[in-house]
C-alpha positions as CSV (number, residue, x, y, z in Angstrom):
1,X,23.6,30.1,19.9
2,X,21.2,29.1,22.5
3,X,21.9,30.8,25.4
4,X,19.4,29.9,27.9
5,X,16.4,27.2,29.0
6,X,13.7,29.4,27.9
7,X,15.2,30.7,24.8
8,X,15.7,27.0,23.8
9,X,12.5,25.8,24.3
10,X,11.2,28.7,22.3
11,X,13.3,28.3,19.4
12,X,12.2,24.8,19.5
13,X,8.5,25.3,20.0
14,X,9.2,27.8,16.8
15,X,9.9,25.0,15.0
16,X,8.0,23.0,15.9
17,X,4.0,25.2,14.9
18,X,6.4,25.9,11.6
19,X,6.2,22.4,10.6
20,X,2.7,23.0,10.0
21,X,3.4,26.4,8.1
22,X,0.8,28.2,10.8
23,X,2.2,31.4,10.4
24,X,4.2,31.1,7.2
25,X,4.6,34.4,6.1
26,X,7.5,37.1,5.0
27,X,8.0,38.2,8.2
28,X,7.9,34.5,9.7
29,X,6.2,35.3,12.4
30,X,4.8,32.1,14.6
31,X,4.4,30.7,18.1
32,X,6.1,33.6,20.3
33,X,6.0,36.0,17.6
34,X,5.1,39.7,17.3
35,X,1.4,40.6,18.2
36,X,-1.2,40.6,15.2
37,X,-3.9,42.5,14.8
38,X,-7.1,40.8,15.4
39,X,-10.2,40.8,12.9
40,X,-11.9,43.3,16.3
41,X,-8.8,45.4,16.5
42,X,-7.1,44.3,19.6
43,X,-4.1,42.9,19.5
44,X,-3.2,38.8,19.6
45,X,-2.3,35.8,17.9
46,X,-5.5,34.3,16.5
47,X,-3.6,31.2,15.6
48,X,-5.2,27.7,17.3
49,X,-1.7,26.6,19.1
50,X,-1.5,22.6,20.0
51,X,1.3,20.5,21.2
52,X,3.0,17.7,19.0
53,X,2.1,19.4,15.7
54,X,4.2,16.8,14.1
55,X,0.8,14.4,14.3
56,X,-1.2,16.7,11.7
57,X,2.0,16.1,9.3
58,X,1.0,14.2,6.4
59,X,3.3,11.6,6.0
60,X,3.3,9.8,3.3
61,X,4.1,10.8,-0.5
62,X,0.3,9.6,-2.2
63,X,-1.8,11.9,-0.1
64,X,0.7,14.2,-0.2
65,X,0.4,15.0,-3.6
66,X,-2.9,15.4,-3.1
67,X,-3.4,18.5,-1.2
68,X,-3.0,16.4,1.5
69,X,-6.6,14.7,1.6
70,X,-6.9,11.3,1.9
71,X,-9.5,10.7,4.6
72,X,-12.0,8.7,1.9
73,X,-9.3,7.6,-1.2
74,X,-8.9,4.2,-1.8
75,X,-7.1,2.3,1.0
76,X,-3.1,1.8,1.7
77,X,-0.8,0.5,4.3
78,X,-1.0,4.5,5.2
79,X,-4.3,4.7,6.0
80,X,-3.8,4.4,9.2
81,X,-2.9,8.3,9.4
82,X,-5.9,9.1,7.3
83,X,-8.3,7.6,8.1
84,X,-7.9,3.5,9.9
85,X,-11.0,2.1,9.0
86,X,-10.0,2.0,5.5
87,X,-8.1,-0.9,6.2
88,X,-11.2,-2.8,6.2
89,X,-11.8,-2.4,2.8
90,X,-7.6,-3.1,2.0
91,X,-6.3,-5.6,-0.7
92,X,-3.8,-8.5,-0.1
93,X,-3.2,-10.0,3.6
94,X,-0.5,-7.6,4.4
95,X,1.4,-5.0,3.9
96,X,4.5,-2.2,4.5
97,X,5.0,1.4,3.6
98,X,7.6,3.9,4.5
99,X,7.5,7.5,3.8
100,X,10.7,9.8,4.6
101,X,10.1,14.0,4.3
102,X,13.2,16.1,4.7
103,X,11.1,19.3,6.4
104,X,11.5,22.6,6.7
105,X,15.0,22.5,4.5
106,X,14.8,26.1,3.6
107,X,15.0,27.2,7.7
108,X,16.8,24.1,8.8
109,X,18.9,21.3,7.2
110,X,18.4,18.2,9.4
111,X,14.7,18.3,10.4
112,X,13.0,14.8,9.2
113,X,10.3,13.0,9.4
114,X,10.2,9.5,9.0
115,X,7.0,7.2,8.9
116,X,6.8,3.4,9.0
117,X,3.4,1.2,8.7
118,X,1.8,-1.9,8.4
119,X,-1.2,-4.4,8.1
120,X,-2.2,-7.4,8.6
121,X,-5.5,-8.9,7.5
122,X,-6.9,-11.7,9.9
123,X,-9.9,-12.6,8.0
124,X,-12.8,-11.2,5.4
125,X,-13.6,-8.3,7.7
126,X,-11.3,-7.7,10.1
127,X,-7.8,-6.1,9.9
128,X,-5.1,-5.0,12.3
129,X,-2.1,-2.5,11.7
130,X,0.6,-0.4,13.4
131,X,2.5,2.4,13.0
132,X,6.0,4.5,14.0
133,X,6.3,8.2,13.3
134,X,9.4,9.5,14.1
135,X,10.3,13.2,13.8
136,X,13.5,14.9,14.5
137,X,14.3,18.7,14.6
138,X,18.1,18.1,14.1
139,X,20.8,19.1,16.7
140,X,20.7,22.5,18.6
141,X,23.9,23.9,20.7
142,X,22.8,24.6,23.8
143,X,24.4,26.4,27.0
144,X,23.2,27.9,30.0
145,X,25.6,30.9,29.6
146,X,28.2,32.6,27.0
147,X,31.3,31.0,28.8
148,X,30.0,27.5,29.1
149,X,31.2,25.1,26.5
150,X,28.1,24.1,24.1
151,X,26.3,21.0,24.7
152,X,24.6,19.2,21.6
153,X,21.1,18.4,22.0
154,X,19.0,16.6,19.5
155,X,15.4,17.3,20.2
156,X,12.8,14.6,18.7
157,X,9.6,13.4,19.0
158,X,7.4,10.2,18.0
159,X,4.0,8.4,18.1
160,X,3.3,4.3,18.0
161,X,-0.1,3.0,17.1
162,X,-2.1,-0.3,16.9
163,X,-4.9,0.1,14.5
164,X,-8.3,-2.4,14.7
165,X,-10.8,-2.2,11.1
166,X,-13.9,-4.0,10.9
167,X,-16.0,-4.2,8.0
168,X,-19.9,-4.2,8.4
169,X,-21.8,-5.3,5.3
170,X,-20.4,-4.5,1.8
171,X,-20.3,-1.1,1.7
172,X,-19.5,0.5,5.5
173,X,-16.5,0.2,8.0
174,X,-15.7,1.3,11.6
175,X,-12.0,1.5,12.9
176,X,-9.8,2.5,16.4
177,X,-6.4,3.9,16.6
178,X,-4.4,3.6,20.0
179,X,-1.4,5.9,20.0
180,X,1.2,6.3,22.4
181,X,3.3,9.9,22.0
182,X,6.7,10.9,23.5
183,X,7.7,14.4,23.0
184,X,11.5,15.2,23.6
185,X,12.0,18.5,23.8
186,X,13.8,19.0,26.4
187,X,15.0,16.4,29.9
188,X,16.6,16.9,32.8
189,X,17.2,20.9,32.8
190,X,16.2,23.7,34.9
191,X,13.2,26.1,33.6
192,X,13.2,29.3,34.6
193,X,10.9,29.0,37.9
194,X,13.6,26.6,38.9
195,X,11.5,23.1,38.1
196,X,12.9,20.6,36.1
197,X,11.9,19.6,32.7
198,X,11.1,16.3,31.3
199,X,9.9,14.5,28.2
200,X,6.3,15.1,27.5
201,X,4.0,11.6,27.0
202,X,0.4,11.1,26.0
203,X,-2.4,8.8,25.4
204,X,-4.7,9.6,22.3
205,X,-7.5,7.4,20.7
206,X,-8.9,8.0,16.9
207,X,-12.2,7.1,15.7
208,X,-13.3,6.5,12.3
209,X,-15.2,5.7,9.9
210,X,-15.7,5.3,6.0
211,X,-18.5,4.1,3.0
212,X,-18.1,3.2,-0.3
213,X,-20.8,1.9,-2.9
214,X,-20.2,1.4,-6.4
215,X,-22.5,3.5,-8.9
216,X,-23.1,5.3,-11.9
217,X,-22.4,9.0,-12.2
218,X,-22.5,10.9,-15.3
219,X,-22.6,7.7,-17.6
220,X,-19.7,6.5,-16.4
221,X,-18.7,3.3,-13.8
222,X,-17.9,5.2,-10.4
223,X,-17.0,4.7,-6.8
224,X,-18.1,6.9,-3.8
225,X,-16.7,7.3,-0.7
226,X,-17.1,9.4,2.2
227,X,-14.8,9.0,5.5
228,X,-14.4,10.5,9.1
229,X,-12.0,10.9,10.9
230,X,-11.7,12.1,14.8
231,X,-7.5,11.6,15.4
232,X,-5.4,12.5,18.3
233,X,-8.3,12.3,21.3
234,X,-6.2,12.6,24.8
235,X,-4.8,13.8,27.5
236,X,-3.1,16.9,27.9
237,X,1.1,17.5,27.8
238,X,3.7,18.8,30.3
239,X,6.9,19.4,29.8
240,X,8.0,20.6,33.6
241,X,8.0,18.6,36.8
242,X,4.7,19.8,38.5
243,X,4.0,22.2,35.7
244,X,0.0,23.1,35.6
245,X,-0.1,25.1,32.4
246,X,-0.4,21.9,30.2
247,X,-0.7,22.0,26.1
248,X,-3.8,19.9,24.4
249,X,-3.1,17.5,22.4
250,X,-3.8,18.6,18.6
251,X,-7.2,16.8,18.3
252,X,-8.9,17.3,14.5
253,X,-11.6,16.4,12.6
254,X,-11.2,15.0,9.3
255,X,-14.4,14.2,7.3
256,X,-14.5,14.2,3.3
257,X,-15.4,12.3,0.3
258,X,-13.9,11.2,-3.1
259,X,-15.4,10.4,-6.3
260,X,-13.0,7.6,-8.8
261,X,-14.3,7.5,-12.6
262,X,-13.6,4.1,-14.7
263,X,-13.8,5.5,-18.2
264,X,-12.0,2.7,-19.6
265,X,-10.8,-0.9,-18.0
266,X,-7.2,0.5,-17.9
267,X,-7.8,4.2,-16.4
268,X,-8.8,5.6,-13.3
269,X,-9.9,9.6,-12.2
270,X,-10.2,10.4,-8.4
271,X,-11.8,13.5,-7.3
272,X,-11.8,14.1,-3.4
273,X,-11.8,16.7,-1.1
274,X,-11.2,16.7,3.1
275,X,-12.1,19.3,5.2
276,X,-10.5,19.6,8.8
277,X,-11.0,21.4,12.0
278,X,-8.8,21.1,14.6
279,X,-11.2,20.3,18.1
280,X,-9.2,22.4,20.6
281,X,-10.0,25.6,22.1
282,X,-9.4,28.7,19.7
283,X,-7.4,31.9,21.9
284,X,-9.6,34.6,23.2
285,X,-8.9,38.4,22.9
286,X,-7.0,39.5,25.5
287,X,-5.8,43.2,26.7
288,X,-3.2,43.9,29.1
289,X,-2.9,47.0,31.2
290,X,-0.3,47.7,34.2
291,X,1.0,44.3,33.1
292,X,-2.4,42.4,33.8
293,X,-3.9,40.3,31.4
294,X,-7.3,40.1,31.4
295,X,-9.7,38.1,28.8
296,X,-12.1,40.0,27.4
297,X,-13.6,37.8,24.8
298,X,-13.7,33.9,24.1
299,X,-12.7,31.3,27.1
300,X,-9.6,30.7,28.9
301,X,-8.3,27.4,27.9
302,X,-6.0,26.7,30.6
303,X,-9.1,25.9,32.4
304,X,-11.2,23.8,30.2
305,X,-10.7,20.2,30.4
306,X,-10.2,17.7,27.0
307,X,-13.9,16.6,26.1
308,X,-15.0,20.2,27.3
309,X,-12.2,21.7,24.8
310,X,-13.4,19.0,22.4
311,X,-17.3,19.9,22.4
312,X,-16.7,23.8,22.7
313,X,-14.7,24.4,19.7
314,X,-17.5,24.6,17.6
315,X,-18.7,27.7,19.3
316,X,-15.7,29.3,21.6
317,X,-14.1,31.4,18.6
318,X,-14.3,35.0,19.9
319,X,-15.2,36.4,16.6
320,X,-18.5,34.2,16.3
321,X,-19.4,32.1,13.6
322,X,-16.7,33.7,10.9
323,X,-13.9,33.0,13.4
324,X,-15.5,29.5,13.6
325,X,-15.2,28.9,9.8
326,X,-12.2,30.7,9.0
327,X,-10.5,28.0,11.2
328,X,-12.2,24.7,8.8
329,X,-8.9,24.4,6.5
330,X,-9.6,22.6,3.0
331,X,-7.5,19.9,0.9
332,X,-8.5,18.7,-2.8
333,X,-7.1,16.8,-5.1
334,X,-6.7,14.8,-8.3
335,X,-5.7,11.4,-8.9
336,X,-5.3,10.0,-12.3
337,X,-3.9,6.1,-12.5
338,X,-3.5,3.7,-15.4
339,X,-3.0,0.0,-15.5
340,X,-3.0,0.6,-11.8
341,X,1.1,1.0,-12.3
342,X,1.5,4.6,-13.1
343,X,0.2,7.4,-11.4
344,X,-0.2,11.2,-11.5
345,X,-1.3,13.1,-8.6
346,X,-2.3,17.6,-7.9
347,X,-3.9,18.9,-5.3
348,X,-4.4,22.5,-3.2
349,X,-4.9,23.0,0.6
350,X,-6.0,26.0,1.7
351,X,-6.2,27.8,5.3
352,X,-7.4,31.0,6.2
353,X,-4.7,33.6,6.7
354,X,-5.3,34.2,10.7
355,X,-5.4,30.3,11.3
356,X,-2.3,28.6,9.5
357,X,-2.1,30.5,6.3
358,X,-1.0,27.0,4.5
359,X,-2.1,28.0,0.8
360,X,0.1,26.1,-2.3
361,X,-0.3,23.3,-4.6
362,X,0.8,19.7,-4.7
363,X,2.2,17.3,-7.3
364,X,2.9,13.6,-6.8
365,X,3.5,10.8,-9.0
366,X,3.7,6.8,-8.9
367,X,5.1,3.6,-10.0
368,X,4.0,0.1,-9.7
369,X,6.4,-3.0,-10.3
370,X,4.7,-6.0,-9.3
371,X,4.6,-5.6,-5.7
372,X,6.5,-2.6,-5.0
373,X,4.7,0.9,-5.3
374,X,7.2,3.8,-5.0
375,X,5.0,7.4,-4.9
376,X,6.8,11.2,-4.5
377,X,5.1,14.5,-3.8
378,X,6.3,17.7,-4.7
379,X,5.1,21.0,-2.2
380,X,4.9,24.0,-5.1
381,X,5.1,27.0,-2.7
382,X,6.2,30.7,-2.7
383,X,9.7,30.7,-2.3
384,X,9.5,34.0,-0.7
385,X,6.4,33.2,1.9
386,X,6.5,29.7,2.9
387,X,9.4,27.6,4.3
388,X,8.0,24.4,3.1
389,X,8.6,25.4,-0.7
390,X,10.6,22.7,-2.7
391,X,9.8,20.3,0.1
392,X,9.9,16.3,-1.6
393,X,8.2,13.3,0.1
394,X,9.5,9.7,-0.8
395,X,7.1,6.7,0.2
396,X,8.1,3.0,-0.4
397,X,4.9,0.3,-0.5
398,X,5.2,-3.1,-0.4
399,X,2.0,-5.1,-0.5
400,X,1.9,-9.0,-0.3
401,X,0.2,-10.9,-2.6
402,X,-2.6,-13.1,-1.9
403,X,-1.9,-16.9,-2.7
């Protein structure tokens, strides 16, 4: 039972940084948790908190079972998540895809995410798409006291983008995302200062790139690939009526590559590997005496603006340059596909311990029939340590054909 505002929100909010495993651990501790101690020995979270974690989700079932990388594989309908200027480079004149991900089943039944996309190709180099993620955390009881009768609430939050591709030569495409994002948390109820809550919105931008050149490597015919990624660029979040304490946006930068082998005319072997850093302020180390908080390394974010967050999370980690890496979080993967109608797919993603702790293996697979692709990924996890263990993704492709 939820028996207040704030206790709401934080259950929520709970939720919500658990989607992305940040602190999944035995004790599942996370946002609000008990204090950690700190690489310097003071006490504090060292976890890089965000709003609308539910963007960093991978959503669809091929990348999925990849680790989760997918910033420079061959191009979908869900490349718009990954990386949109793939689309440049996309077969056919148009095409679907959605993805649906029961999450979190092990903590919550009826958390969800579902994903639908599309393109549409309006000449040799230029492409246009869009895209609806819808997440829901299920239905909470909620009442401001013991006595009241419970009111239902069913928190939910979701993101629309317009995609633009262009291709440039043969080998080298640039491409935009516009994304509107409506967080639903929480309308029309009192905080505890006595302001009223509403529905969080935002405005975010990614930019992208990606190369590909065919070649030789190690006597075999091969593709290269390399893609970048800078997603979720905006403005920040409130969820209370004249509420200065706003939450960034989480803004990340994906850059990678992938290798694909043809050892034969019917088989294929990706190799790739993305590397991501989220491009928001990391939390400084704080001490509190005679209940004052005082910072007493890194930067107070509350008081940093977006491209100033943006620019100084490459050097605002209070442990130097080891915080700084321990927060770049890796995903590789394998892709093997033959007759381009049957696929197998493993990958790992790894995060440091102090900065998500996401560490387990993937497995996907694939089917082609004729226009219809139908891809699922399998999250191998500890059953004991992460909540997202057993968790399946399901992804339905439909791609036109060219007449």
């Amino acid at each position: 039972m939820i028996t207040n505002y704030r206790t709401k929100v934080g259950f929520v909010l709970l939720v919500a940084f658990a989607l992305l495993c940040y602190k999944a651990s035995a004790q599942g501790e996370g946002v609000g948790g008990d204090p950690e101690t700190t690489t310097d020995g003071r006490t504090g979270s060292r976890l890089i908190q965000a709003g609308v974690p539910f963007l960093l989700i991978a959503p669809d079932s091929r990348s999925g079972g990849m680790g989760e990388a997918g910033v420079a594989v061959s191009p979908d309908a869900n490349s718009i998540h990954w990386n949109p200027s793939k689309l440049a480079f996309i077969d056919g004149p148009a095409g679907l895809s959605l993805s649906y991900s029961p999450w979190l089943q092990r903590l919550v039944p009826d958390i969800n995410l579902a994903y639908l996309t599309g393109f549409y190709r309006l000449d040799d180099r230029n492409v246009i798409g869009g895209s609806l993620r819808y997440f829901s955390l299920g239905d909470i009881e909620f009442r401001q006291t013991g006595e009241e009768q419970a009111t239902i609430y069913s928190p939910n939050e979701f993101a629309i983008d317009a995609t633009f591709a262009r291709q440039f030569g043969e080998n080298f495409s640039l491409g935009t995302a516009l994304r509107f994002i409506r967080s639903n948390l929480g309308t029309n109820l009192v905080s505890g200062t006595g302001a009223q809550t509403k529905a969080g919105t935002a405005l975010a931008a990614d930019v992208s790139a990606f190369f590909k050149k065919e070649t030789i490597l190690l006597g075999n015919d091969a593709r290269l690939a390399a893609g970048l990624n800078i997603s979720n660029i905006g403005n920040k979040m409130s969820y209370v009526e004249g509420d200065d304490n706003k939450v960034f946006l989480p803004t990340n930068l994906r850059i990678g590559g992938a290798a694909t082998f043809f050892p034969d005319a019917l088989s294929e072997l990706t190799v790739i590997l993305d590397i991501n850093k989220l491009l928001i302020p990391s939390p400084p180390v704080t001490v509190t005496e005679d209940g004052n908080t005082t910072i007493v390394s890194g930067r107070d974010p509350s008081n940093l603006s977006v491209p100033a967050a943006i620019f100084g999370s490459f050097n605002d980690a209070p442990g130097g340059f080891k915080e700084e890496m321990q927060e770049l979080s890796y995903s590789t993967g394998l892709e093997y596909r033959y007759n381009k109608q049957f696929a197998l797919r493993a990958g790992y993603i790894y995060e440091h311990p102090e900065k998500g702790n996401r560490n387990y293996l993937t497995l996907g697979a694939g089917l082609k029939y004729n226009v219809l692709n139908l891809d699922f990924a399998y999250i191998l996890a500890n059953q004991e340590k992460s909540p997202l263990a057993n968790t399946l993704r399901f992804t339905l492709l439909f791609n036109f054909i060219q007449k």
